[in-house]
N, C-alpha and C positions, 0 to 999 in steps of 0.2 A: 541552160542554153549558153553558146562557148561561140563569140563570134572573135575570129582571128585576119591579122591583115586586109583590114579595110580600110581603104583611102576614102579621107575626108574631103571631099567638093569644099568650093569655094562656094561662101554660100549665096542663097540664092539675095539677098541685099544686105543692104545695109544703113547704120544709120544716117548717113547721109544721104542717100537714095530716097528718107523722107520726106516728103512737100515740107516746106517752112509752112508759119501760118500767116493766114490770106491766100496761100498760092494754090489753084486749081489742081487738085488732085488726079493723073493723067488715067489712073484705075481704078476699075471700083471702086469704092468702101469695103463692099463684101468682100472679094478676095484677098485684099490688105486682110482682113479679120481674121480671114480661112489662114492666111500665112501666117499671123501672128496666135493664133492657136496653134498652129503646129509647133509651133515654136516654142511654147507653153507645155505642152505637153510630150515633147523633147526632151525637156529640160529635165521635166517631173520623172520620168522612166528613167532618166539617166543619174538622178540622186537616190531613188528606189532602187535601182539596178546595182548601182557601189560602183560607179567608173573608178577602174585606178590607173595612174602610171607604176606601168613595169618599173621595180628598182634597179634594175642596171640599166635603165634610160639612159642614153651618151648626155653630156653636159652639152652640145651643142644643140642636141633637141629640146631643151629644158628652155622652155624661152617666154619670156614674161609677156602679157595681153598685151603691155604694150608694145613691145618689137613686135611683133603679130602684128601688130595695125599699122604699124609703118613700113612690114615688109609684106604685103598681100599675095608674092608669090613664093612664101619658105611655106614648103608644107608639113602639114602635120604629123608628129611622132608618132610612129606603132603607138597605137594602143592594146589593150584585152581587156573583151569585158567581160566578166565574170559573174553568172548567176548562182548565187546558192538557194536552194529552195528546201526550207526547214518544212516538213508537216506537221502542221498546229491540230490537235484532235477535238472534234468539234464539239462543244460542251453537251455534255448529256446532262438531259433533265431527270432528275429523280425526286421520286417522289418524297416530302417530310412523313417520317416516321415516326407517330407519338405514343412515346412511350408511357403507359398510366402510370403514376407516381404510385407508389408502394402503400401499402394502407399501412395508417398509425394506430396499433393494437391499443383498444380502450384498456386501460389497468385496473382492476379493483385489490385494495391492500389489506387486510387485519392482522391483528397481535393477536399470538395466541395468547389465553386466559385462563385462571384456573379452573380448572374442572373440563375443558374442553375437550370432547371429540374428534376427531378425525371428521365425522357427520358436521357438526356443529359450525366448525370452522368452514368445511365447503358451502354448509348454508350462507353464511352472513356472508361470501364470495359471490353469490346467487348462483351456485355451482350445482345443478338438480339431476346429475349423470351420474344413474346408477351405477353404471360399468363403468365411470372411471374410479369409483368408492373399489367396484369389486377387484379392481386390476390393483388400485395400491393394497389390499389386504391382501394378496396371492402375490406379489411381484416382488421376488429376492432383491432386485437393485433397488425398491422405494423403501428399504427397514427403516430407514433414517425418520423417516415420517412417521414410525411406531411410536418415538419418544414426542411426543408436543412440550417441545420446554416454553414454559411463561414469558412471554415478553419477546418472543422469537417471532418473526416477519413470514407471513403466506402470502403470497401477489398471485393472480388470475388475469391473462388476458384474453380479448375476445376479439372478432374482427366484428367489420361494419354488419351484419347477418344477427350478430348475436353467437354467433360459434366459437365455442371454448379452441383456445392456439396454444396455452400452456399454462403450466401452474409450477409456480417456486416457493421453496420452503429454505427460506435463509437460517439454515439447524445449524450452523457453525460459524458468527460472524466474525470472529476471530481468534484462527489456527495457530498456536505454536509452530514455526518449524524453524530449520537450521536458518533460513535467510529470513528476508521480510516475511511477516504474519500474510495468511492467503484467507479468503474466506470460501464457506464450503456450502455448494447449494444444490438442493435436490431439485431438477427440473421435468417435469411431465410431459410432452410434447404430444399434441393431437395429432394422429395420422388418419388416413385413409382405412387403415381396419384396425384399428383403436387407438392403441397408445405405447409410446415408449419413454423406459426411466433412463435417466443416467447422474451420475455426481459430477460438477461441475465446479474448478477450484479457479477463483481469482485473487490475483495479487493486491493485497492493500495498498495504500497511501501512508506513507506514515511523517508524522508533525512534529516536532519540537515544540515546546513548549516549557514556560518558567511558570515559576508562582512563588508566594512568598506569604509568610502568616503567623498567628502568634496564637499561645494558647489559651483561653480563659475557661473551658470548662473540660475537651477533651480532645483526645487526636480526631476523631472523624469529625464533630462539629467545627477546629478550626480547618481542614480542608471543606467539607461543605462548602464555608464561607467563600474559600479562594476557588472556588470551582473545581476544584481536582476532584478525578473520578475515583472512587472505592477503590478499583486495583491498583491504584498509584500509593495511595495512603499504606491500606494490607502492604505492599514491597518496602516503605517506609521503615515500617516496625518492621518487619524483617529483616532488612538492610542490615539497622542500626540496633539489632534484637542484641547483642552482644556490648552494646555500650550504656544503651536509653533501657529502662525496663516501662516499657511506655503501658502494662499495668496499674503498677504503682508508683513509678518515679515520676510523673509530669508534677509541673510546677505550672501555678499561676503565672501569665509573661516568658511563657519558656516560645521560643521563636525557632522557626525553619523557612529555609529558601532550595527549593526544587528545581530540576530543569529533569523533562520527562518525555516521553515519547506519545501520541495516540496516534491511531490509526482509522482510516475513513475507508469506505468505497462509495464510488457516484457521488462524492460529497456528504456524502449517510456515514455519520459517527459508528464505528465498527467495534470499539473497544479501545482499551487499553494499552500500551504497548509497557515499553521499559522505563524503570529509573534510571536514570546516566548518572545525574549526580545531585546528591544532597549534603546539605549542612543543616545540624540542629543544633541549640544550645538547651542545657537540659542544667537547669539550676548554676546557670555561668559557668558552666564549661562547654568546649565546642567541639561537638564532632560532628565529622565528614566520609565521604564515601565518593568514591567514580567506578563505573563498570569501567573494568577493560579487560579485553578477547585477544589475547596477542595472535591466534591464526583466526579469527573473525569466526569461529563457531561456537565452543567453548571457552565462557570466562569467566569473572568473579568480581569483587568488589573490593576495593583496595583504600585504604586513607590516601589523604592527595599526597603522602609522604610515602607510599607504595606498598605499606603496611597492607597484612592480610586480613581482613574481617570474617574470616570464615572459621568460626570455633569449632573448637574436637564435638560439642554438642549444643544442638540450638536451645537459646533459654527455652522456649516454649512448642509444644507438640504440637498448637494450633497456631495458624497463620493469628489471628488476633483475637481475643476474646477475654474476660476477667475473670479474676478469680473469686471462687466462692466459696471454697474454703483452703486453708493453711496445712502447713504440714506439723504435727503437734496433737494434743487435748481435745476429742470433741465428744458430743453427741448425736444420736444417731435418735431422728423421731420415727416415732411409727410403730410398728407389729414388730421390726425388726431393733426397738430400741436397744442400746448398751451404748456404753461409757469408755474410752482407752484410747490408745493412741492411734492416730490419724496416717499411715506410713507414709501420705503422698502427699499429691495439689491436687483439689478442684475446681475445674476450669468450667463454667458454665456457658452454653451454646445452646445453639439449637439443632436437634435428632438432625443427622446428614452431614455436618458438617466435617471438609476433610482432616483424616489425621494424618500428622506426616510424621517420619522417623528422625529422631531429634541429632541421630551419627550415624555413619556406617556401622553394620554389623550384620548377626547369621538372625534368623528368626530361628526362635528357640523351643517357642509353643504359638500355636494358634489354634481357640477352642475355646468352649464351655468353661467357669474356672471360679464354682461354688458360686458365693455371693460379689463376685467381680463382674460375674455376666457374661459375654463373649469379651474373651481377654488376650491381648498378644504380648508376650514377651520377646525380645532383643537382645541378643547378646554381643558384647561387647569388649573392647584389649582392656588388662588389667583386672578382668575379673569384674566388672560393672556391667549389669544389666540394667533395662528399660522394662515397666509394663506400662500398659495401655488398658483402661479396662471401662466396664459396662457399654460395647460398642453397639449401635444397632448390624452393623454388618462389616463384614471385613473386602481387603480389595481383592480383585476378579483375580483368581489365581493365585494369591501368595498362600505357601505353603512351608510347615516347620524346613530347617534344613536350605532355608533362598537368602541369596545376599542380597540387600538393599542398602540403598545408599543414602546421605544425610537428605533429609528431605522429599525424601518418597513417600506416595500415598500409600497409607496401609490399612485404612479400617474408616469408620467413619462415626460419630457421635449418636451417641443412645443413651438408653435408660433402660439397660439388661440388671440382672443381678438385684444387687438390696442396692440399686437404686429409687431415691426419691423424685428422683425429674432429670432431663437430661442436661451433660455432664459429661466429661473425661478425667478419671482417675488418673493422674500420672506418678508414676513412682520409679526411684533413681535407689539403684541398688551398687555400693561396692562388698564383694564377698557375702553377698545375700546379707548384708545389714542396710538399711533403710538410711538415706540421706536429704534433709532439705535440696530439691532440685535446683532450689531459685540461689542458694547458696553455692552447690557445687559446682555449677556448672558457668559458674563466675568466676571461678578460679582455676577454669580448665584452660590450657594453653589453645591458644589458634593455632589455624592449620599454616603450613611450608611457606614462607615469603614470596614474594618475587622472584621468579629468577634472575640473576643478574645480566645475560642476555637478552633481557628484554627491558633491561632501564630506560634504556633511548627510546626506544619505542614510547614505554610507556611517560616518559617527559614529553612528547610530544601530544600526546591523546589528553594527557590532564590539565597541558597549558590552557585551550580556550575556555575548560569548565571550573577552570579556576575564578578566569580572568571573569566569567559569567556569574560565580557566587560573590566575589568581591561586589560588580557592580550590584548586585540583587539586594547585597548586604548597607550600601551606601544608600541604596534608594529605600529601602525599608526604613535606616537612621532618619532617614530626609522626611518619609512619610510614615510614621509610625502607624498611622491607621487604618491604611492599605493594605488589603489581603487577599490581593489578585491582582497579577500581569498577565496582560491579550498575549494570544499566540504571536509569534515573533515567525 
């Protein structure tokens, strides 16, 4: 609403137009009322309303209440008053909408155990679906479920009903791969008209961790003590298989200080990860080791002075295990006895255990091989071959004529041939004459150094793990009898 040029009356009283008090009032009460409500409510419409003065008002019209009241015939200035009328949309009601909270799937958890089922294991789950038994025995994506390894995790959940929602088989809880370790898990999901598989890969967590210990009867019993897990230890002697003959060279008092990697998922310990770096002293001498990766995929293990530990050939064809017999004079009990010379090592293990290739080279033979049993030969520069021998099987695909590489699996522990129990023959051949392995292969040169473009680098990677063996080294002095530090 837009009201323009409208002259202001003089109004209709004023304040001295009212009775003093005691003085007879010449009208009503009511009217006086009616007048001063209107006046009231004037006012009110006129501050709701937004009166304003025009800004180019002349300065002559601009004139203070009080000349107003001493001059009762200056009239009042143009005004405009100006309506704006905003529409406010008037609230709608609606109605609360409640959402049911999601149901929380009951879980039921078992390890698999030896001798189990695929049956077995859905039992103690109280899993009693025939058709879901028959779908994983027919269904290409559940194979994973064909192997039940020991100590591997089944989970089953159910909703409020009682009704199967899915079933996980934790077959891989920690993957090798180029980045962090992932774990690998078969999931079953209950549909509407039956079921579907798929593999399922999540990313680990992975820890740092120290530790520190000393030897009094053997490698695995002093990590036992410090809490380090077995794959940490196994990398241990590997690491250091070129310095320690941790065989037969430990000493009573012989000391090491670890810093290591493990890995979790959901807070659930998932395995092992990496050694970063170790230091052992092995009859008062000290060696050491750091991983480093100059392009973060492929790398090696170096002395903190950058030196390579990676020899033309690893002392030993088995991650760890002793020896049970020498290379030299034996005899042989049984049906098959005789008396002569021994051409190799006997590594004693147990049937399954992996064998790996102790150097690069071509396979030469794999097969059948008299009283060796299933045997692999390796060939190798300079004329030095490798056998392997009384295996119970060899690995999925390797065939005479394939290059492998230091440390690949190739076969796996048995007790073929004129063997007496199981066992790994090993035998170190140059020019097909028969060599102590545990000798020659101690006096084989390591592999290529560092390159020298990656000094810097790698001064930088071995500063903190330095700086971490020192302290680990001052607090073991400090506390000799400590043989374990909490994750950090």
């Amino acid at each position: 609403m837009l009201f323009k040029n409208h002259k202001t009356p003089k109004p209709a009283f004023a304040p001295s137009a009212l009775p003093l008090s005691g003085q007879q009032e010449p009208r009503s009460g009511l009217a006086i009322g009616v007048v001063i409500s209107s006046v009231l409510v004037l006012g009110l419409v006129a501050v709701a309303l937004g009166v304003m003065q025009p800004s180019n008002m002349a300065a002559s019209d601009r004139l203070s209440g009080a000349e107003k009241t001493n001059n009762p015939d200056q009239v009042a200035p143009e005004q405009t008053l100006v309506l704006n009328i905003v529409p406010v949309p008037a609230p709608v009601e609606t109605a609360a909408v409640e959402q049911a909270p999601e149901a929380t799937p009951f879980i039921t958890e078992t390890r698999i155990r030896s001798g189990d089922t695929l049956a077995t294991v859905l039992k103690r789950l109280d899993i009693s679906d025939g058709d879901l038994l028959n779908f994983l025995t027919r269904e290409p994506k559940a194979r994973s479920v064909y192997k039940l390894n020991v100590g591997r995790t089944v989970q089953a959940a159910t909703n409020d009903d009682g009704d199967l929602m899915w079933v996980r088989y934790y077959h891989t809880p920690n993957a090798e791969t180029n980045g962090p370790g992932v774990a690998k898990t078969l999931q079953i999901t209950a549909t509407k008209g039956g079921f579907e598989a798929e593999e399922l890969q999540q990313p680990l967590e992975t820890h740092v961790e120290v530790a520190v210990g000393t030897i009094r009867s053997s490698l695995f019993a002093a990590t036992d003590i410090a809490g380090i897990p077995d794959g940490i230890t196994m990398q241990m002697a590997d690491v250091l298989s070129n310095k320690v003959d941790f065989l037969r060279g430990l000493r009573v008092g012989d000391q090491f200080r670890v810093v290591y990697e493990t890995r979790t998922i959901g807070g659930r310990h998932a395995g092992a990860g990496r050694v970063l770096a170790i230091e052992f002293i092995n009859g008062g001498k000290t060696y050491n080791a750091v991983w480093f990766s100059p392009d973060g995929d492929k790398g090696n293990y170096y002395t903190l002075e950058g030196e390579s530990l990676r020899g033309a050939f690893l002392r030993n064809s088995l991650k760890f295990s002793r020896i049970s017999s020498t290379f030299g004079m034996r005899k042989l009990p049984g049906l098959q006895a005789w008396s002569g010379h021994h051409a190799g090592v006997d590594y004693a293990a147990p049937t399954g255990t992996p064998i790996h290739a102790t150097a690069d080279g071509t396979v030469d033979f794999v097969g059948w091989k008299n009283g060796y049993g299933n045997t692999i030969i390796l060939r190798h520069h300079s004329k030095i071959t490798t056998l392997y021998a009384h295996q119970s099987r060899f690995a999925a695909g390797l065939k005479a004529g394939m290059k492998v590489s230091q440390g690949d699996l190739i076969g796996y522990v048995g007790s073929t041939g004129w063997s007496t129990g199981p066992h790994l023959h090993y035998e170190f051949r140059v020019a097909d004459k028969p060599i102590d392995p545990l000798t020659a292969t101690a006096n084989m040169p390591t592999a290529k150094p560092l390159a020298e473009e990656h000094r810097d680098q790698f001064a930088q990677v071995v500063a903190p793990y330095k700086q971490q063996l020192q302290v680990l080294a001052k607090f073991q002095e400090a506390v000799p009898e400590t043989s374990n530090v909490a994750r950090r």
